[in-house]
C-alpha positions as CSV (number, residue, x, y, z in Angstrom):
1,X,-15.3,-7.4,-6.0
2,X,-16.7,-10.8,-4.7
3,X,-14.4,-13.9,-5.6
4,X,-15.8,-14.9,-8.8
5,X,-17.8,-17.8,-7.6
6,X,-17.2,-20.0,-11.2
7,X,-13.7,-20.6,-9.7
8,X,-14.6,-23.6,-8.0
9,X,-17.0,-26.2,-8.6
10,X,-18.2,-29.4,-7.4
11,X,-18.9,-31.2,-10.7
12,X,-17.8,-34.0,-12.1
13,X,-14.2,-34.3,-14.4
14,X,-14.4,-34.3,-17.9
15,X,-12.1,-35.5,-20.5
16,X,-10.3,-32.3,-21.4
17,X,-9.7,-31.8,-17.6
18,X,-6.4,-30.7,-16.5
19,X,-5.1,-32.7,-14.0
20,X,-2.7,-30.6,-11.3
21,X,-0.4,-32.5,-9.6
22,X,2.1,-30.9,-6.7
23,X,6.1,-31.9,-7.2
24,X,7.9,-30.8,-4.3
25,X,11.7,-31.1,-3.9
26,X,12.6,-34.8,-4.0
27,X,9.3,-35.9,-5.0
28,X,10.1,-34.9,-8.5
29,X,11.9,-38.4,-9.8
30,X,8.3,-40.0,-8.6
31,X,6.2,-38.2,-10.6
32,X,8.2,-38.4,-13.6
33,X,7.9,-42.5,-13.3
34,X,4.6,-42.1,-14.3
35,X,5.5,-40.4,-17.4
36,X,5.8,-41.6,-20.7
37,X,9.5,-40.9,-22.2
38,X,8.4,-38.0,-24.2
39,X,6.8,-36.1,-21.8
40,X,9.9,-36.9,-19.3
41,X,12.2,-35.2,-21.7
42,X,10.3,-31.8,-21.9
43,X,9.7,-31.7,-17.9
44,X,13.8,-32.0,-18.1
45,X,13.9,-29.6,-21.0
46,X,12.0,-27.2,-19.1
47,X,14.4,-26.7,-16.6
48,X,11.0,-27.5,-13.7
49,X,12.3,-28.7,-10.6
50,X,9.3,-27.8,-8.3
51,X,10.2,-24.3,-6.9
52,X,7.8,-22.3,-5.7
53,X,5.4,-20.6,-8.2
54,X,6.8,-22.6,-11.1
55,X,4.9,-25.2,-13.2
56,X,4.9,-26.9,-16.4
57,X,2.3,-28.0,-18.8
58,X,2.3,-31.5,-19.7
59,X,1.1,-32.8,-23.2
60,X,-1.5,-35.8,-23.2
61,X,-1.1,-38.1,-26.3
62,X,-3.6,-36.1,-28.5
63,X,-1.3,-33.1,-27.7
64,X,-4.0,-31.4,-25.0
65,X,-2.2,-30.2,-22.1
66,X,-3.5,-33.5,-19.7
67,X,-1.8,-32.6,-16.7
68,X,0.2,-29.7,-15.5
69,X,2.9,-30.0,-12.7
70,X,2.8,-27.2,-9.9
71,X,6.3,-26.5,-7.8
72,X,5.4,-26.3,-4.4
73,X,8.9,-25.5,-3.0
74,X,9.1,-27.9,-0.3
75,X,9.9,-31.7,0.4
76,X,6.4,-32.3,0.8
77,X,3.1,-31.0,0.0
78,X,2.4,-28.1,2.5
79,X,-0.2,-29.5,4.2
80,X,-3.3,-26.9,4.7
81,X,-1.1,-24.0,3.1
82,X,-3.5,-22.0,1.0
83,X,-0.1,-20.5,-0.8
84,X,1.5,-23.5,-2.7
85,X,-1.1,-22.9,-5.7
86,X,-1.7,-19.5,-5.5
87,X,1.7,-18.5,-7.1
88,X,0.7,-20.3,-10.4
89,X,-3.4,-20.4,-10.6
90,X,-3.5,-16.5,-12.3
91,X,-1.1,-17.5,-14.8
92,X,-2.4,-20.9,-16.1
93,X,-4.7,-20.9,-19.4
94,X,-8.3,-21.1,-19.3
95,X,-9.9,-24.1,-18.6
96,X,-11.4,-26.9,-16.1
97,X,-8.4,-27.9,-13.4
98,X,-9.2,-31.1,-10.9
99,X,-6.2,-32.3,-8.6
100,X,-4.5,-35.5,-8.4
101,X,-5.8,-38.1,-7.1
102,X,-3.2,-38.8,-4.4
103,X,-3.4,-35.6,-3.2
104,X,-4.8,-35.4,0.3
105,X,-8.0,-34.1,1.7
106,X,-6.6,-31.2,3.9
107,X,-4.1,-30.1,1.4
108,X,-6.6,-30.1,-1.4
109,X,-8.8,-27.5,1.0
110,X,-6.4,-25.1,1.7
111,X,-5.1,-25.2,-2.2
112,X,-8.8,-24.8,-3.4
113,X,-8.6,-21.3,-0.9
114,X,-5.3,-20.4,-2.3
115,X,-6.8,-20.8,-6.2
116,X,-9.8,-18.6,-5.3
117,X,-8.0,-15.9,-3.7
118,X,-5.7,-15.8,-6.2
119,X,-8.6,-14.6,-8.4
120,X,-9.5,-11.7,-6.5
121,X,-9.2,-8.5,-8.1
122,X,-10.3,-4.7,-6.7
123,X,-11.5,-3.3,-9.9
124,X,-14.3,-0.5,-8.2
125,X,-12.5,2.6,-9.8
126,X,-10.1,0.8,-12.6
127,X,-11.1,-1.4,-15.1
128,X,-9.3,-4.3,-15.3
129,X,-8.3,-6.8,-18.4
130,X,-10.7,-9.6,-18.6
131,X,-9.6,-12.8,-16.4
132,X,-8.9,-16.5,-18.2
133,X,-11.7,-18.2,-17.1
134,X,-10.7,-21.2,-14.7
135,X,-12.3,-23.5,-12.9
136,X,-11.3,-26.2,-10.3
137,X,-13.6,-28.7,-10.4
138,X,-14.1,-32.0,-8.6
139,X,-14.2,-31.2,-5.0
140,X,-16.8,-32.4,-2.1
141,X,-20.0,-30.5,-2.4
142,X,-20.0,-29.7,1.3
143,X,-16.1,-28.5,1.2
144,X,-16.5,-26.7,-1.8
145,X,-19.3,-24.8,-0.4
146,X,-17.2,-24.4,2.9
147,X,-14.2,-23.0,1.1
148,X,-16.5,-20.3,-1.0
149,X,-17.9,-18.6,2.0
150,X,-14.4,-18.2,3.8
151,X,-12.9,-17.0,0.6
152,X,-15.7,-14.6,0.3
153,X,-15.3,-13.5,3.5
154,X,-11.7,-12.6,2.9
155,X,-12.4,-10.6,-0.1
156,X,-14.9,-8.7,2.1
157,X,-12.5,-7.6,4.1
158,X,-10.1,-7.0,1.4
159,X,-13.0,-4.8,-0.6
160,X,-14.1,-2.8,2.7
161,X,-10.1,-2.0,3.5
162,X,-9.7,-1.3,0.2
163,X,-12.1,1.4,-0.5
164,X,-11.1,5.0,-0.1
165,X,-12.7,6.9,2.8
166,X,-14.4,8.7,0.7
167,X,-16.8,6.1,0.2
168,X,-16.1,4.2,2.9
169,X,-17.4,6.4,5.6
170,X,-19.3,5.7,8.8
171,X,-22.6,5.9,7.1
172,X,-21.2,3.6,4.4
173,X,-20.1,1.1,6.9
174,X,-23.6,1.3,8.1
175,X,-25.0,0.1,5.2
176,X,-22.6,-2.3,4.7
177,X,-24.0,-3.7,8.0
178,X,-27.5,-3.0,7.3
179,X,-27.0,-5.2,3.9
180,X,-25.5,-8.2,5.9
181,X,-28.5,-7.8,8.4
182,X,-30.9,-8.4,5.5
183,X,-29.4,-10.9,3.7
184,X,-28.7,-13.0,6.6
185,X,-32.4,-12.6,8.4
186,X,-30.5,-10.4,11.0
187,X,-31.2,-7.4,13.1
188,X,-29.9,-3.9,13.3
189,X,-29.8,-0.7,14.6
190,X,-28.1,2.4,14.5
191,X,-27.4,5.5,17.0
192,X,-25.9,8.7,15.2
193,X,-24.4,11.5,16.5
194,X,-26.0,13.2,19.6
195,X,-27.7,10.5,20.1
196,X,-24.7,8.9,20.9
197,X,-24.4,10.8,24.3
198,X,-28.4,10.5,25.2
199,X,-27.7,7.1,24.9
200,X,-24.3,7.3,26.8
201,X,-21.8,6.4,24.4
202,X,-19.5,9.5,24.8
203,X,-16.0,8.5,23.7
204,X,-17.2,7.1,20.7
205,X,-19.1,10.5,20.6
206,X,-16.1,12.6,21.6
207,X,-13.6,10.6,18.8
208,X,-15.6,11.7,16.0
209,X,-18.0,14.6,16.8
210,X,-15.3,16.5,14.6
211,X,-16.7,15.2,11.0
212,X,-18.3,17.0,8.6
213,X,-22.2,16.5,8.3
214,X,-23.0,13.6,6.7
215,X,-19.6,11.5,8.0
216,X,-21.3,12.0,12.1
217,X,-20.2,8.9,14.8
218,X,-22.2,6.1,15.3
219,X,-22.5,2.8,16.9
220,X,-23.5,-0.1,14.4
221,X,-25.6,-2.8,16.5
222,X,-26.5,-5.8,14.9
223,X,-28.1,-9.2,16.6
224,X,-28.4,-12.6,14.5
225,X,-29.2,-16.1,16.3
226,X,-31.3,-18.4,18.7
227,X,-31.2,-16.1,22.3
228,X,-30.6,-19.3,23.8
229,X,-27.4,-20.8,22.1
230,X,-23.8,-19.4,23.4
231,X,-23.6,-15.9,23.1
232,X,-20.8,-14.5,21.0
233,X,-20.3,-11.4,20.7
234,X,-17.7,-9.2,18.3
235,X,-16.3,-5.8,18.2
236,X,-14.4,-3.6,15.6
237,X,-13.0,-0.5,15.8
238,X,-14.6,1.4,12.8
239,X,-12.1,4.5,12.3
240,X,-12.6,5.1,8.8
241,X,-10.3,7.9,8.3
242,X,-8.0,8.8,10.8
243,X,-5.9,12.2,10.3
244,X,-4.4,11.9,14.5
245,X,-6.9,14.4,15.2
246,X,-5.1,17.9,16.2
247,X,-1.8,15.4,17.0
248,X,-2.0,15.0,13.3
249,X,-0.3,12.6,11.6
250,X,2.7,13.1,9.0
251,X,1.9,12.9,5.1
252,X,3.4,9.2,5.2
253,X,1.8,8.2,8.1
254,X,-1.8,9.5,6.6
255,X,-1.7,7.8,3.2
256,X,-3.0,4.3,4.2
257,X,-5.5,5.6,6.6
258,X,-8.2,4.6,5.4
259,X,-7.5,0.9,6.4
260,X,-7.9,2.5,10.2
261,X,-11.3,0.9,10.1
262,X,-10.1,-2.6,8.9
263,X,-10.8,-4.2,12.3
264,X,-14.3,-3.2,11.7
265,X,-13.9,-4.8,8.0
266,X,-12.5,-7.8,10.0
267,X,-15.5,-8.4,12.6
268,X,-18.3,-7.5,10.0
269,X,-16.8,-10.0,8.1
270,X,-16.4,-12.8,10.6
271,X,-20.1,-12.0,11.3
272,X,-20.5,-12.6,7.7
273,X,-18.8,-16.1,7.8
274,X,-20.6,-17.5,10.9
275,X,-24.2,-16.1,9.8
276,X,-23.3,-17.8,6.3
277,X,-22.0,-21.0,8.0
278,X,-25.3,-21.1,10.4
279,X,-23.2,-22.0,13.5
280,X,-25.4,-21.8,16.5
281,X,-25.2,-18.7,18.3
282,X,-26.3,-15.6,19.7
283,X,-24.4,-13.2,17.6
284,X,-23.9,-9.5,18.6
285,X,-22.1,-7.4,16.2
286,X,-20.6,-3.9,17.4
287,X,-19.1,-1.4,15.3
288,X,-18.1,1.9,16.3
289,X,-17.9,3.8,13.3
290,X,-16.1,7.5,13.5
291,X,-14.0,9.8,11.2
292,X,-10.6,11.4,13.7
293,X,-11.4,14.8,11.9
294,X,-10.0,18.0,12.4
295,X,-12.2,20.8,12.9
296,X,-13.2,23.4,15.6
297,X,-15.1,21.1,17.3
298,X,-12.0,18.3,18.0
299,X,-11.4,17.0,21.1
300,X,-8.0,17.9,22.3
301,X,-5.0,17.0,23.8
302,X,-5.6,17.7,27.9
303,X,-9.4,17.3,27.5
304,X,-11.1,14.6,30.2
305,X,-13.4,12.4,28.5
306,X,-16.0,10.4,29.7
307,X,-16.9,6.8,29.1
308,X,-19.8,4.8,29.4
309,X,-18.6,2.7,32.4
310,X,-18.2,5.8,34.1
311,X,-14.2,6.1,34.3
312,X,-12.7,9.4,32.6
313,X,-9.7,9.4,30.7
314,X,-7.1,12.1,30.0
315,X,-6.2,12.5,26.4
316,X,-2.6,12.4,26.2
317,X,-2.7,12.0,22.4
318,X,-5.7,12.4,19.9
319,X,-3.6,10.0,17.7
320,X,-4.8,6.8,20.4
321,X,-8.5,7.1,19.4
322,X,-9.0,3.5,18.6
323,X,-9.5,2.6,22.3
324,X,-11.3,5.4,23.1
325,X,-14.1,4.3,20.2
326,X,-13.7,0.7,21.5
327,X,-14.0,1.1,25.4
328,X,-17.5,2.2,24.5
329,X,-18.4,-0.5,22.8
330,X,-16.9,-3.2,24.8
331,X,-18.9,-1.9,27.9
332,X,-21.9,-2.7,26.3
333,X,-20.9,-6.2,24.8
334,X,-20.2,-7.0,28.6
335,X,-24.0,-5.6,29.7
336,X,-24.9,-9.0,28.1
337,X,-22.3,-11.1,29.6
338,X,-21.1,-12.7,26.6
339,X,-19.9,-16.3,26.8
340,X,-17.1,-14.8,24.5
341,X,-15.8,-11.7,23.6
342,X,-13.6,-10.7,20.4
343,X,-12.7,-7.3,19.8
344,X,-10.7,-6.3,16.0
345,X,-8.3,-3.7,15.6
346,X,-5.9,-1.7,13.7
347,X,-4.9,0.0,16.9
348,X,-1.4,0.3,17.6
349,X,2.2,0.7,15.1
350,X,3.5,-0.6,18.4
351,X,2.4,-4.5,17.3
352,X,3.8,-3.9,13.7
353,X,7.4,-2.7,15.4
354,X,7.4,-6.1,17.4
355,X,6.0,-8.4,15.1
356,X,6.0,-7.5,11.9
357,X,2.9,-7.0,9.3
358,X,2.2,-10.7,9.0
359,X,1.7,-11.5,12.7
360,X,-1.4,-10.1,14.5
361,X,-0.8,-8.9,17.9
362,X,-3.3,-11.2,20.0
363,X,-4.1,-10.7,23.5
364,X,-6.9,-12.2,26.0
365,X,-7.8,-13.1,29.6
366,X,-8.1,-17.3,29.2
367,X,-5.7,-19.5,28.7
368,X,-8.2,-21.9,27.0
369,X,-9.3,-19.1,24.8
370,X,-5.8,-19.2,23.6
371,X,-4.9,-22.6,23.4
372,X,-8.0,-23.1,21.1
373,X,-6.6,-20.0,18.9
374,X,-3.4,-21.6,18.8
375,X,-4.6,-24.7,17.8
376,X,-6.6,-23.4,15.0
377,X,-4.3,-21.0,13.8
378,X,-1.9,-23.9,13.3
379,X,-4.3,-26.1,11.5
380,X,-5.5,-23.3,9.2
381,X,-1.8,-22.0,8.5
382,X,-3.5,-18.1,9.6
383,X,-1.0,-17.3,11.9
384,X,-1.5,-15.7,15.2
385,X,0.5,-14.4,18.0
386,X,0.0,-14.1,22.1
387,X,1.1,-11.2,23.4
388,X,1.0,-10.7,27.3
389,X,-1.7,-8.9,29.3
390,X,1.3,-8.0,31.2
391,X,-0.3,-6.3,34.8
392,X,3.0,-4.3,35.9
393,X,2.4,-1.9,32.7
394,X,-0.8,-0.9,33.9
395,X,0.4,1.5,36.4
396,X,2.0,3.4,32.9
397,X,-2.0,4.6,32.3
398,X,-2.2,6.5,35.4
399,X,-3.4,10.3,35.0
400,X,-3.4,12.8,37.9
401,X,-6.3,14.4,37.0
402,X,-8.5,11.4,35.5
403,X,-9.0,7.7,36.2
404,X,-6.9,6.8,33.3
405,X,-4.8,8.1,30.5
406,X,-5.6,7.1,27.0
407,X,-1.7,6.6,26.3
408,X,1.3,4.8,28.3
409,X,3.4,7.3,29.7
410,X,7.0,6.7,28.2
411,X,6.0,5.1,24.6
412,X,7.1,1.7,25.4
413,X,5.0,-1.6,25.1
414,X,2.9,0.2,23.6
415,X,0.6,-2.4,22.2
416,X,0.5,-3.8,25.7
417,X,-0.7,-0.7,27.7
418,X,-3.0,-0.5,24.4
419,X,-4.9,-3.9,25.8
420,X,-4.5,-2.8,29.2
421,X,-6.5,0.1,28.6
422,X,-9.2,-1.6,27.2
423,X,-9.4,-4.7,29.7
424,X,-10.2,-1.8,31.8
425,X,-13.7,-1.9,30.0
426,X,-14.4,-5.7,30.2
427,X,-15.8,-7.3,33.0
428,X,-13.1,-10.3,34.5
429,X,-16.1,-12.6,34.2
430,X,-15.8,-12.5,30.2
431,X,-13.9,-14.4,28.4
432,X,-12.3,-12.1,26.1
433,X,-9.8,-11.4,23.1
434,X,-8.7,-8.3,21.9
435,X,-6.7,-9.0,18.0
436,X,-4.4,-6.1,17.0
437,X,-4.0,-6.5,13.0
438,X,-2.1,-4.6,10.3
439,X,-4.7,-5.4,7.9
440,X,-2.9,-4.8,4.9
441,X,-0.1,-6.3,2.2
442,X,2.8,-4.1,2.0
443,X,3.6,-5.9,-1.1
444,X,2.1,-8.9,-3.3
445,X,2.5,-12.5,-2.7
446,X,1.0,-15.5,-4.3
447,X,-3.0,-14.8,-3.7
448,X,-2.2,-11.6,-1.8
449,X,-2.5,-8.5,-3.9
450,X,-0.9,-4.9,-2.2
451,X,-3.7,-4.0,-0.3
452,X,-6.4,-4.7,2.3
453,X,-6.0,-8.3,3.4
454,X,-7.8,-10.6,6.4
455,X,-5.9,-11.9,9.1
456,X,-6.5,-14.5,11.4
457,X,-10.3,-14.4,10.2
458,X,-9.9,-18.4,9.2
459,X,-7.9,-19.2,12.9
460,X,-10.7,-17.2,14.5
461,X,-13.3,-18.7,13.5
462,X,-12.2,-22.4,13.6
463,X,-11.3,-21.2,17.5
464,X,-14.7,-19.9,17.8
465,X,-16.3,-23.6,16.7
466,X,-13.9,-25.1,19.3
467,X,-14.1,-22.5,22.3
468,X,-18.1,-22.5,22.3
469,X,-18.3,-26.1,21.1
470,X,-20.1,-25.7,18.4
């Protein structure tokens, strides 16, 4: 579901207003200064001493909570952390929160963000109890606005990973797209099934020609924007149930599948935030959206497929599919000569092993692209990590029978010869990024259910502002 949007509000404090004020470790003796005596004894009593996730409610002289103190765990207010009051805003009681008034700008951002992600809830096939109704109030019109669309673009992600195959299929995803194209004044359009190789998309074709009728491949295309503002353009790899194909995966290894399409959930989504923003540019969204089914019809281990840029690759493993949908796609974004490129997958188990869940794998052709990522990724505390377009790995795609393989030879650096294969399909003259993400909590943290979650989709778009000077 949408983040409620009466979480956050720009009006105006009232009297009954809770006040929120962060105590970190150290700044604890200050706050209680400013106390009276009684309400200095029950923060004592309490036990509070501003860890992490930890608050306590302070009484105002009529006896109405008037301010409650949040543990933020650290010396000093994490600035543009959207985690510090995540941990506490599910469990305070109802009512109208503003923060303190020495709280800084940045900080109170990035805590607004934390507060309405903490109310987000999946509740499609389970109803859930009734949430307190609370509201932060008080905040700059323009920021509050700002800080609802990137939350809601979040919970998109977090809704479209979230949902079972069963109804989040390639026609699903479709009209996912289609929705965003009309509430956003955009354009789009579709190519299914065989049209798919009259049109010469035949990897995407090949990937997912195995699905039953009804679940066929397709390439989503969808344009938003003035032609003649910097042209960005975004991919995501739409796999929105992947079984291996006839290198089938184990039971373990199937369960979460369905989040094989969340780098499609992560570019429809960052289309979402800049269409919402207005930010001027030519926007070009490309999904390829395909089921890795098993049936007669499955392309196999040993087979040659083609590709629309005209190189053929030798399928050492129906399990690598992710590239094979995107080097389709990526050829086309680069028949327009994008001034920037920004592909989205959940491609490799090869990133996870090296970095982790929390880290997404990030690779591209400019220094400047990076540095801009880097920057932003630092300032919106939605981490991101380089990984190396390393050119001595390359050789490990060679086939004797095809221009390419669609897997490195020995299994290692595997996320690497993952990239390499598909900077194959872009053109040197693009600027380009290719952003390998889990896509998912493992377990829940402070405004970060189990689940679908979006990663790097606030650093991204920050770089995006900077790189195209927007």
């Amino acid at each position: 579901m949408p983040i409620p949007t009466n979480c956050l509000s720009s009006a105006k404090a009232k009297d009954c207003t809770i006040v929120l004020v962060p105590v970190g470790h150290g700044s604890l003796e200050d706050v209680l200064r400013k106390l009276g005596k009684t309400q200095q004894a029950w923060v004592l009593a309490s036990g509070f001493e501003g860890q992490t996730g930890t608050f306590v409610a302070v009484a105002d002289k009529s006896g109405a909570i008037g301010k409650i103190l949040v543990g933020t765990g650290t010396a000093s207010l994490p600035t543009n952390s959207p985690w510090w009051l995540a941990g506490v805003a599910s469990k305070l009681p109802a009512g109208d929160y503003i923060f303190d008034a020495a709280v800084d700008a940045a900080s109170i951002e990035a805590g607004a963000l934390g507060w309405c992600l903490a109310h987000y809830v999946f509740d499609r096939y389970k109803k859930l109890t009734t949430t307190k109704k609370r509201r932060l109030v008080g905040l700059p019109k323009a920021a509050c606005a700002e800080i609802k669309r990137a939350a809601t673009a979040m919970a998109t992600v977090r809704d479209l990973v979230n949902t079972p195959a069963e109804d989040m299929g390639p026609s699903d995803l479709q009209d996912t797209v289609e929705a965003l194209a009309e509430t956003y004044g955009a354009t789009s359009e579709t190519i299914v099934g065989d049209d798919l190789l009259e049109n010469n998309f035949p990897a995407i074709h090949a990937v997912g020609r195995a699905a039953a009728t009804g679940r066929e491949p397709r390439l989503i295309d969808l344009n938003w924007g003035p032609t003649d503002a910097p042209k960005l353009t975004l991919v995501g790899k739409g796999v929105c149930f992947d079984s291996g194909g006839l290198d089938i995966k184990p039971s373990a290894g199937m369960r979460t599948m369905k989040k094989d399409m969340g780098g499609a959930a992560h570019a429809l989504a960052l289309a979402q935030l800049i269409m919402a923003s207005k930010l001027k540019v030519n926007l070009r969204l490309l999904i390829s959206a395909v089921e890795n089914s098993i049936s007669a019809s499955s392309y196999r281990p040993g087979d040659i497929i083609h590709t629309r840029k005209g190189l053929t690759v030798e399928i050492g493993n129906t399990d690598a599919e992710g590239r094979l949908v995107l080097c389709d796609a990526l050829t086309l974004a680069c028949e327009q000569s994008p001034d920037l490129l920004l592909d989205f997958a959940t491609l490799t188990g090869a990133a996870r092993v090296a970095l982790g869940v929390d880290l997404p794998a990030t690779f591209t052709n400019r220094d400047e692209v990076w540095n801009a990522l880097e920057n932003s990724a630092t300032l919106t505390q939605d981490p991101l990590w380089r990984m190396p377009l390393w050119p001595g790995y390359d050789k490990d795609l060679t086939s004797p029978i095809a221009d390419l393989s669609n897997v490195g030879g020995d299994g290692f650096a595997g996320a690497i010869t993952a990239a390499l294969y598909l900077q194959r399909f872009v053109e040197p003259t693009v600027s380009w990024v290719h952003i390998d993400v889990f896509a998912w909590n493992k377990k829940t943290r402070p405004g970060r259910p189990i689940g679908g979650e979006a990663q790097g989709l606030r650093a991204v778009f920050n770089a995006v502002k900077t790189y195209l000077s927007l």
